[in-house]
C-alpha positions as CSV (number, residue, x, y, z in Angstrom):
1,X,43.6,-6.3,-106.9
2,X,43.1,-9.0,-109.3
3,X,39.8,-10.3,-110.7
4,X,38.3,-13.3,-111.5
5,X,39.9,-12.9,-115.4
6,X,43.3,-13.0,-113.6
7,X,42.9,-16.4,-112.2
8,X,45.2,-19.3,-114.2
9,X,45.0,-22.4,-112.1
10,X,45.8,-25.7,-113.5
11,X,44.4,-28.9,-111.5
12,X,47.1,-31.6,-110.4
13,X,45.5,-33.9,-108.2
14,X,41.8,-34.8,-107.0
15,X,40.8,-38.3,-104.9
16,X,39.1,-39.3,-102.2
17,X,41.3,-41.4,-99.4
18,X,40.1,-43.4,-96.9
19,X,43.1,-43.6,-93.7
20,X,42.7,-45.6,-90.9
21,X,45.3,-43.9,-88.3
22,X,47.6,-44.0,-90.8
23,X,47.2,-40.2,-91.9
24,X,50.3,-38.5,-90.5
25,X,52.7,-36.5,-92.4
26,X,54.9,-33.7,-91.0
27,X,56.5,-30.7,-92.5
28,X,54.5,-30.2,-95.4
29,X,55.6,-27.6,-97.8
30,X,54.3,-27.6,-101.7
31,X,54.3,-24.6,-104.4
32,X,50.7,-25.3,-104.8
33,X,47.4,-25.2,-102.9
34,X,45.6,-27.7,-101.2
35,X,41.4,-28.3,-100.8
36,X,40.0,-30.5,-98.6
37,X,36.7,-31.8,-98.1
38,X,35.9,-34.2,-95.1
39,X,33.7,-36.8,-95.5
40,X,34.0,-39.3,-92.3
41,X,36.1,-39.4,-89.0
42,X,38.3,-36.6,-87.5
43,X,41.8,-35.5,-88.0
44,X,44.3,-32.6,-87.1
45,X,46.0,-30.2,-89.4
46,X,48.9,-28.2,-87.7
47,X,49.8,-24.6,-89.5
48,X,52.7,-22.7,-87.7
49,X,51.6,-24.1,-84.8
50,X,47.9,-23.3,-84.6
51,X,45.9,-26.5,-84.9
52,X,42.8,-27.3,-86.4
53,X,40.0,-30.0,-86.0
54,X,39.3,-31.5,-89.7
55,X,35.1,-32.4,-88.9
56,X,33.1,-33.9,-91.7
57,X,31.0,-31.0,-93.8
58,X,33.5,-28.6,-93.6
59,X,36.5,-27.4,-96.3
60,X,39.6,-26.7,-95.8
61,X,42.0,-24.4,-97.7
62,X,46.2,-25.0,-97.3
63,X,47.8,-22.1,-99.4
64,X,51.2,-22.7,-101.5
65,X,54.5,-22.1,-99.5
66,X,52.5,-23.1,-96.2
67,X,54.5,-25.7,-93.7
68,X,51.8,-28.1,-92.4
69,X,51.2,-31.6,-90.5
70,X,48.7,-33.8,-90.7
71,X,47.4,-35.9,-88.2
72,X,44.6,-38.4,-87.7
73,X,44.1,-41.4,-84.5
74,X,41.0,-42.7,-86.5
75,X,38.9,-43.8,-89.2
76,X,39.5,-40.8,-91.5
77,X,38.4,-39.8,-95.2
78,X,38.0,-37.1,-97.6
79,X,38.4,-35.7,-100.8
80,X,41.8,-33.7,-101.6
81,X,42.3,-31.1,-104.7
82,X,45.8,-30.3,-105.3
83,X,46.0,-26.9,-107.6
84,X,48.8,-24.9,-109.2
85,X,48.6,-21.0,-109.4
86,X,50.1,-20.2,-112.9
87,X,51.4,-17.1,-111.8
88,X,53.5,-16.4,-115.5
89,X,51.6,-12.4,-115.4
90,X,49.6,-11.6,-112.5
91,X,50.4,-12.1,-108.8
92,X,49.0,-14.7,-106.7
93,X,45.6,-14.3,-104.4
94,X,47.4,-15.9,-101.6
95,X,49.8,-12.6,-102.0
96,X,46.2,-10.1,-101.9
97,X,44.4,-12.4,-99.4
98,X,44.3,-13.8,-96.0
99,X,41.5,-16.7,-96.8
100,X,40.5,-18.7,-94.0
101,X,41.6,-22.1,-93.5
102,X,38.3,-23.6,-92.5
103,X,34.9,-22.9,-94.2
104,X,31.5,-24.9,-93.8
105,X,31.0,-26.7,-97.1
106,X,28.0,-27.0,-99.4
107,X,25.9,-29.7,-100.2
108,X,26.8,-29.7,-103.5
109,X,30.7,-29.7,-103.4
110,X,31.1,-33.5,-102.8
111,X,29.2,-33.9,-105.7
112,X,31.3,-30.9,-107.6
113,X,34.1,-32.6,-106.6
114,X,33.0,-36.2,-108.0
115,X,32.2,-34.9,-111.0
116,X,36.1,-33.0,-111.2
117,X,37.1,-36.7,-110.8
118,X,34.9,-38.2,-113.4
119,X,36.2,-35.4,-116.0
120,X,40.1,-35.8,-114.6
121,X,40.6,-39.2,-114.7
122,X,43.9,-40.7,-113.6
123,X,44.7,-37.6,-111.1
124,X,44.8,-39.8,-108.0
125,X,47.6,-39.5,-106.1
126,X,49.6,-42.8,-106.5
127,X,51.0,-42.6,-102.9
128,X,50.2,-40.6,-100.1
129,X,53.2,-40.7,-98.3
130,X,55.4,-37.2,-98.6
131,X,58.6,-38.5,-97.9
132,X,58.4,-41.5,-100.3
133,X,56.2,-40.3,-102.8
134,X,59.2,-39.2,-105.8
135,X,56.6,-40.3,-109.5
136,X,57.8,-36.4,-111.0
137,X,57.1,-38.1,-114.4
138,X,53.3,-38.4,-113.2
139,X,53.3,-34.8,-112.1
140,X,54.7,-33.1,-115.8
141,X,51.8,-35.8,-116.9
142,X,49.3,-33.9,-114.9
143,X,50.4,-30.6,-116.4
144,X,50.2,-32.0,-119.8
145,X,47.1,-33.2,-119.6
146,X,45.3,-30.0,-118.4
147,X,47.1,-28.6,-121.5
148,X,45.7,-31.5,-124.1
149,X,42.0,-32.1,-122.3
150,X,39.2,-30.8,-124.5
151,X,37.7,-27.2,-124.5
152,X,34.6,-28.0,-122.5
153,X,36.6,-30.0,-120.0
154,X,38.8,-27.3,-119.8
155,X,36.1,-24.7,-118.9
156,X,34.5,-27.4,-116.3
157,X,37.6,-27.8,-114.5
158,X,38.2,-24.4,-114.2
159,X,34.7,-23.5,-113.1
160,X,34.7,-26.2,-110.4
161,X,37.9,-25.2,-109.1
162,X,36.8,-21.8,-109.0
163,X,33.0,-22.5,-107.1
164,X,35.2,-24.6,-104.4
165,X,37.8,-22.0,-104.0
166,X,34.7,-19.0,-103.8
167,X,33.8,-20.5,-100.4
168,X,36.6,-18.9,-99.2
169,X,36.1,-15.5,-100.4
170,X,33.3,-14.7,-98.1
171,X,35.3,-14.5,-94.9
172,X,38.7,-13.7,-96.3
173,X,40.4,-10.4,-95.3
174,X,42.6,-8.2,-98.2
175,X,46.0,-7.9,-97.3
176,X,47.2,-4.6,-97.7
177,X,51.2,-5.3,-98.2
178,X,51.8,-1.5,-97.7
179,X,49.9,1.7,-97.9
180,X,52.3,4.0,-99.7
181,X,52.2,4.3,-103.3
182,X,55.7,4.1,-104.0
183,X,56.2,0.9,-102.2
184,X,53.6,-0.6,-103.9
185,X,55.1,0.5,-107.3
186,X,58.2,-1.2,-106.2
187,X,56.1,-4.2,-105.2
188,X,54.7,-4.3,-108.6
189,X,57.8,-3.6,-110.4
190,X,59.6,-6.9,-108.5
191,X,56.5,-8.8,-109.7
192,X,57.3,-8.6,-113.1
193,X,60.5,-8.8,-113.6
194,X,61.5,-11.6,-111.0
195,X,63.3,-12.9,-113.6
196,X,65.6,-10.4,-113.6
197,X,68.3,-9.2,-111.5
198,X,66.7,-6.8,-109.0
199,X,69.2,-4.2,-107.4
200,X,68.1,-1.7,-104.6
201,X,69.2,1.1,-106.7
202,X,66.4,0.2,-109.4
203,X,63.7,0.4,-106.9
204,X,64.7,3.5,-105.0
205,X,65.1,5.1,-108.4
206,X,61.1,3.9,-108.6
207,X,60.3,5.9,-105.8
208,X,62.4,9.3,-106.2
209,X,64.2,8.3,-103.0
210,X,67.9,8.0,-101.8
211,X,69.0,4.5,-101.4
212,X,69.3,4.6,-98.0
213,X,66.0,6.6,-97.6
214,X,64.0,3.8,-99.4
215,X,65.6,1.1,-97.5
216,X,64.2,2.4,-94.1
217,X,61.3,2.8,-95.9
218,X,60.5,-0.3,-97.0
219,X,61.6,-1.9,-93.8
220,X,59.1,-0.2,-92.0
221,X,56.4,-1.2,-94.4
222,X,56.9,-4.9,-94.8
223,X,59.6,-5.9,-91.9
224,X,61.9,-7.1,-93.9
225,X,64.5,-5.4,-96.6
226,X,64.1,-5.1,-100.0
227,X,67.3,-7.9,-100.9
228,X,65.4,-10.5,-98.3
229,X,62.0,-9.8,-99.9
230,X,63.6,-9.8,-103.9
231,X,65.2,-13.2,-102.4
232,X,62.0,-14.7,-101.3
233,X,60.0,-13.8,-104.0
234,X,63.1,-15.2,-106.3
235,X,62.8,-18.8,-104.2
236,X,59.3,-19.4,-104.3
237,X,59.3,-18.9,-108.2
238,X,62.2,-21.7,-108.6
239,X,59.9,-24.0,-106.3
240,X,57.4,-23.2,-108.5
241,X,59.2,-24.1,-111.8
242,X,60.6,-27.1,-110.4
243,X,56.9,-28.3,-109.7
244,X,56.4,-27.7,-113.5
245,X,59.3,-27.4,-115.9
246,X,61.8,-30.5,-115.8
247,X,65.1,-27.6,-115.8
248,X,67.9,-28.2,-114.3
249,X,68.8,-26.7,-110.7
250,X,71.9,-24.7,-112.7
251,X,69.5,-23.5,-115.1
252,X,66.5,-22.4,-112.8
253,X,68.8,-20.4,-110.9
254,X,70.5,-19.1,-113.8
255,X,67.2,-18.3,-115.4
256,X,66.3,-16.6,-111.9
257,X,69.3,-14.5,-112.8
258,X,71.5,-16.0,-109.8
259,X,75.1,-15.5,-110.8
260,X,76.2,-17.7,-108.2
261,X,74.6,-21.4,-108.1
262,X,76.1,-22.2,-104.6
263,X,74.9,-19.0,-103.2
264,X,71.5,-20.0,-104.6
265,X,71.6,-23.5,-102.9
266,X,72.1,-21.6,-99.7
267,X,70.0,-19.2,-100.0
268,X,67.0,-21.8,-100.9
269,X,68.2,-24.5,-97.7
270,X,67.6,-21.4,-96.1
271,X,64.3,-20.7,-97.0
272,X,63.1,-23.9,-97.7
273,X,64.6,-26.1,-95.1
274,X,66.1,-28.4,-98.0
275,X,68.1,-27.9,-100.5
276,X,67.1,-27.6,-104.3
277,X,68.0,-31.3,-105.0
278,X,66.7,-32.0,-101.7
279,X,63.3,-30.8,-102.4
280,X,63.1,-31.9,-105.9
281,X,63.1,-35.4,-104.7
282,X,61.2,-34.9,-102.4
283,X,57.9,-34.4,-104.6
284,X,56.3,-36.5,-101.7
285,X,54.9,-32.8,-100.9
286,X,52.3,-34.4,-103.2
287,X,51.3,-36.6,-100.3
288,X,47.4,-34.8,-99.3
């Protein structure tokens, strides 16, 4: 399990938004995680089909890789925190923990979140709209700021971020991927080197097993086999270096150590619902 220590976040977008009816995105899907906290009116968020009431005093907590709508019939506003999970060594929370999506909020975090603003300025999103919303320059902006702001408004941000994201913790639930040891070593072992071409082979050599043997075996643990889980892993990494490295798609999957780049772009329209190029454009998963 990670600790606090392990955490590497970099901030990409805070605002408040005032909508008037006009709040209503579908199919959501962005490599980083969303905070909300309501201020006025009402408004629905959809997640794999369960749907939740947004209600003024309360937080809410969208996780990376998670397809969502947004809805609102209303007078409508909040505060929105867009952050990305540098996840370069350590594995991501979202991976350890099933956080809530809805927590109350406390009286101090509009004022927490105010004073993010007042020590990020310029992180407003420019548009809201996530099919129209394509400023990529402003995004590798955002990244280079965190990188140039000063020590002290380093450690704020950080420790902001951080109070918001604690409110969470109290009701969320570890997820416990798998309890056998050698899975988890093979879990570990795909973590750091997802870089690297991953054969089946490698892993049940990890766990003292026949091929065939650890196959089984991992499909009964996590429901999937180990090529579709490597896979996975592999395509939420290139979403998340296309949030923050300007590479091209060639190189991403070559660095992702595809040999094939049309097997790639399959294997991400797959996943992802769009293809590389597709998504790329489609930074609009910036809208709230």
């Amino acid at each position: 399990m990670k600790t606090p220590d392990d955490f590497n976040m970099i901030l990409l977008n805070v605002g408040f938004a005032r909508h008037f009816a006009d709040w209503n995105w579908d199919n959501i899907n962005s490599p980083f995680f969303r905070l909300y906290l309501v201020n006025e009116g009402n408004a629905e968020l959809n997640i794999s089909g369960k749907k939740y009431r947004l209600t003024p005093g309360h937080l809410y907590l969208i996780p990376p890789f998670t397809t969502h709508s947004d809805h609102c019939d209303g007078e409508f506003s909040l505060y929105y925190v867009h952050v990305y999970e540098d996840l370069t060594k350590n594995i991501s929370w979202f991976d350890q923990m099933q956080f809530p999506v809805e927590t109350s909020s406390h009286p101090l975090d509009a004022t927490l979140i105010q004073r993010l603003l007042d020590i990020n300025p310029g992180r407003e999103l420019k548009r809201y709209d996530p099919d129209s919303y394509n400023d990529s320059d402003n995004l590798y902006q955002s990244i280079a700021e965190n990188r140039h702001q000063s020590l002290h408004a380093q450690l704020e941000t950080d420790g902001i971020i951080r109070q918001l994201l604690a409110r969470f913790f109290t009701t969320a639930i570890p997820l416990n991927l798998s309890q056998d040891s050698r899975i988890i070593k093979t879990l570990r072992f795909i973590r750091e080197n997802i870089d690297q071409k991953i054969t089946v082979r490698q892993l049940a050599s990890i766990c003292c097993l026949s091929e065939d043997h650890f196959i089984r075996l991992f499909r009964q643990e996590l429901r999937q086999t180990p090529i579709d889980y490597i896979n996975r892993k592999k395509i939420e990494k290139s979403q998340l270096v296309m949030v923050v490295k300007n590479q091209t798609i060639k190189d991403i999957a070559y660095t992702l150590s595809f040999e094939n780049v049309s097997y790639f772009n399959r294997l991400f329209k797959k996943m992802v619902g769009k293809t590389p190029s597709e998504y790329r454009k489609s930074f609009g998963q910036y809208g709230q």
